[in-house]
N, C-alpha and C positions, 0 to 999 in steps of 0.2 A: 504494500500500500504506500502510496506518496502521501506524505503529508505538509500540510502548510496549518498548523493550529495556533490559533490567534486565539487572546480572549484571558478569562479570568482562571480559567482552571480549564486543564485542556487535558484529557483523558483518551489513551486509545487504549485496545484491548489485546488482543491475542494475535500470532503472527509477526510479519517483519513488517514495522515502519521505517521509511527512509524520507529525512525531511527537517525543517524547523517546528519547533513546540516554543511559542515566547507569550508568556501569562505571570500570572502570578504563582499558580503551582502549577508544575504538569508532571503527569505519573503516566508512563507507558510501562503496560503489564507484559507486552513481548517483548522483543528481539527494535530496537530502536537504532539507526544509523543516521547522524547528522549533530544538528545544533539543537541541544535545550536553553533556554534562555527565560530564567523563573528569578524568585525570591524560593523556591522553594522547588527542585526534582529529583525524582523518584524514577530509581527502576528493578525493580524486584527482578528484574532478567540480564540477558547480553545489552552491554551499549558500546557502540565504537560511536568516535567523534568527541565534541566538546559540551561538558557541560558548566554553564556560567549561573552561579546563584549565590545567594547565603546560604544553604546547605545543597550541598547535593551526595547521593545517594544511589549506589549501582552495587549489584549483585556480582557482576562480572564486565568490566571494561577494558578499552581496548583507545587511551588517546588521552586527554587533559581533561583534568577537573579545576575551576576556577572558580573559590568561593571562602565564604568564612570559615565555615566546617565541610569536609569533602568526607567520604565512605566511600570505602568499596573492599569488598569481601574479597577481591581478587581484583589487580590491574595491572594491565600491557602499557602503562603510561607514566603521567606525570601528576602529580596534585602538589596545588599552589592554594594556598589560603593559611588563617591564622589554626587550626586545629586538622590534620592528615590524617586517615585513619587506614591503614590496609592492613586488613585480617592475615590474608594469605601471603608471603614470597616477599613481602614488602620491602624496602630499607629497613626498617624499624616498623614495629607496630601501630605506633604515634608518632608524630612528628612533627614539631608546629613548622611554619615557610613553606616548606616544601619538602616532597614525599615523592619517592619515586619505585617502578617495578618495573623489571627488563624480562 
């Protein structure tokens, strides 16, 4: 599915989105490839690309997280913010600045 989600909370479901999400929260429950752009995103799945917020939040990524607080259970990338979180393979587990996983 292409997406272009504009708006205040922008929600897709199951499958692969490929595309911008820019709101105030946006939660894609699949497989998500592009730009999140929120105060608030969520992705309980795979993300490759960039997510830009005060929190963001990925299961599995694959690219930059840029935010106050970042998560991610697993990442192929970079995270830049004041609080870095990667569960899995990470630099460290915490990491304030910047966090990174090759």
């Amino acid at each position: 599915m292409q997406v272009l989600d504009l708006g205040l909370i922008n929600h897709t479901t199951s499958g692969l989105s490929k595309g911008l999400q820019w709101g105030f929260v946006n939660m894609a429950e699949g497989s998500f490839k592009g730009l999140q752009a929120a105060t608030v995103n969520y992705n309980p799945g795979d993300f490759e690309g960039v997510q830009i917020g005060w929190v963001n939040h990925t299961a599995s990524g694959d690219g930059l997280q840029l935010g106050f607080v970042n998560y991610a259970k697993k990442i192929h990338g970079i995270q830049i913010g004041f609080v870095n979180i990667i569960s899995q393979d990470g630099f460290l587990p915490v990491f304030p600045i910047v966090n990174w996983s090759f």
